[in-house]
C-alpha positions in Angstrom: 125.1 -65.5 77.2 128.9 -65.2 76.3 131.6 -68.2 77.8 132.9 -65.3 80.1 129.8 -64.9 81.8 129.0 -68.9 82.3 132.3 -69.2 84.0 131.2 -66.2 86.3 127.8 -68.3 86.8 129.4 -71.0 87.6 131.7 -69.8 89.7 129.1 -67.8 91.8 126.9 -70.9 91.9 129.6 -73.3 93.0 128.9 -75.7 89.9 132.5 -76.9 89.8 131.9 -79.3 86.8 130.6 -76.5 84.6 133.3 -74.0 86.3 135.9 -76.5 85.4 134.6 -76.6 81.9 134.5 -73.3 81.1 137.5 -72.8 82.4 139.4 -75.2 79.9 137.4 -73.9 77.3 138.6 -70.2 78.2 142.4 -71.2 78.6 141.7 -73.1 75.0 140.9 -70.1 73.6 143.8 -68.2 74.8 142.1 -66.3 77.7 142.2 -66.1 80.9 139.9 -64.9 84.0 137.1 -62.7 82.6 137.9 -59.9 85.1 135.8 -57.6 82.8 132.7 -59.4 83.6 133.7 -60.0 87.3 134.4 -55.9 87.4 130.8 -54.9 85.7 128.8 -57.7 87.4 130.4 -56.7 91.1 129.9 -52.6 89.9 126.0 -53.7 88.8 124.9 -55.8 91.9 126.8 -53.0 94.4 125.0 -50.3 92.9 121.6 -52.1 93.1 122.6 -53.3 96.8 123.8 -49.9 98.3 121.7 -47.6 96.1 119.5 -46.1 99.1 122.3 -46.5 101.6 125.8 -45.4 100.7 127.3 -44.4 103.5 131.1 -45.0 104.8 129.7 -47.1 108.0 127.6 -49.4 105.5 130.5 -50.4 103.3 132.9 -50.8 106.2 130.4 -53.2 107.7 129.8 -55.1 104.4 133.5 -55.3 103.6 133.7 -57.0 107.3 131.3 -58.9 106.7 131.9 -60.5 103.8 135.4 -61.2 105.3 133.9 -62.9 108.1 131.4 -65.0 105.8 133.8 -66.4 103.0 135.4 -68.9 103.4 138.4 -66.9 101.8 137.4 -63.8 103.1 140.4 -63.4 105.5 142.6 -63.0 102.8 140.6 -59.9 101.8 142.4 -56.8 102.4 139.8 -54.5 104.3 141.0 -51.0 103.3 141.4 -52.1 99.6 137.8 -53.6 99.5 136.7 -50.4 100.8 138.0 -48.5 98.7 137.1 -50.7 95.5 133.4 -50.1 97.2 133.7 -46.3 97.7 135.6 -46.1 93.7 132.7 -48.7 92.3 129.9 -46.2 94.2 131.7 -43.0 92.9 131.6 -42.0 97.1 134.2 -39.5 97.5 136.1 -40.3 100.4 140.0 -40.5 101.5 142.5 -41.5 99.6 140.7 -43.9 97.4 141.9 -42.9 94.1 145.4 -43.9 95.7 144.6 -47.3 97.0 142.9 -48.3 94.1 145.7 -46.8 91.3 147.9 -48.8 93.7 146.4 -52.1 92.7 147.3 -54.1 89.8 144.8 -55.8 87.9 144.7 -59.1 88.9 144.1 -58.2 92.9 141.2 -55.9 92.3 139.7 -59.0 90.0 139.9 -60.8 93.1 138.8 -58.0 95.3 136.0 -57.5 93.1 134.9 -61.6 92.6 135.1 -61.7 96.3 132.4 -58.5 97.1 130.5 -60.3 94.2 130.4 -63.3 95.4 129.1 -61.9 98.9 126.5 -59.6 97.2 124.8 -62.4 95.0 124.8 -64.6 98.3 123.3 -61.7 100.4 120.5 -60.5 97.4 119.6 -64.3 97.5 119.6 -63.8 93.6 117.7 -66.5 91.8 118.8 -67.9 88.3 116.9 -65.6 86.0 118.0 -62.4 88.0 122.0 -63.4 88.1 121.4 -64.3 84.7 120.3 -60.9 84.1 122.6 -59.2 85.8 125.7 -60.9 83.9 124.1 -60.1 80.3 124.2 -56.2 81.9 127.6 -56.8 82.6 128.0 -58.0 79.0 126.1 -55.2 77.8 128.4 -52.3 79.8 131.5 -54.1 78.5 130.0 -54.1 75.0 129.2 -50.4 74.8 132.6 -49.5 76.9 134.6 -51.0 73.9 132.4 -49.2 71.9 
């Protein structure tokens, strides 16, 4: 398993000591946040989570609920996460192509590490399965750059 995909672990597992680590070795190697592995592990584990029930009135209540559960979920825009939901779930509904082109980089990282975050806690995923569903993250970002 790549670096990028420990420090997702990590983060997701709240093991600060290896989080911290991996950080410092990340920033030592001149990167920064693996949003790429945040984006295809949070695209992955919402697929397999809504795949039987994608509907506008179950994503509004996830998004709401995941605001409500985090601890930084209040600083989760609704109507952005929804939209990074319907986008990630290809559900074609209002105005998401706008919200979403309206976001830079760096806030739909933290959009999508937040919805993550919630989805892991609400699958109850063991080690072995958020293992595996990090090295399909790293294997969708392998075959995207081709």
């Amino acid at each position: 398993m790549e670096d990028e995909s420990k420090f997702v672990r990590a983060l997701l597992r709240r093991d600060w000591e290896a989080y911290n680590m991996y950080l410092e070795k990340l920033e030592g190697q001149g990167k920064g946040t693996p949003i790429a592995t945040i984006g295809y592990a949070c695209y992955i584990a919402a697929r397999q989570r809504f795949a039987e029930h994608r509907s506008p009135e179950e994503i509004i209540r996830f998004v709401a609920d995941t605001r409500a559960t985090l601890s930084e979920g209040r600083d989760l825009p609704a109507k952005e996460a929804e939209a990074v939901m319907y986008a990630m779930l290809d559900m074609d509904m209002p105005d998401v192509d706008e919200i979403v082109d309206g976001l830079d980089v760096g806030m739909i990282a933290e959009i999508q590490g937040q919805l993550l975050f919630k989805l892991v806690l609400d699958a109850a995923l063991t080690d072995e399965q958020l293992d595996n569903l990090l090295l399909e993250a790293e294997r969708l970002i392998h075959q995207a750059d081709g």
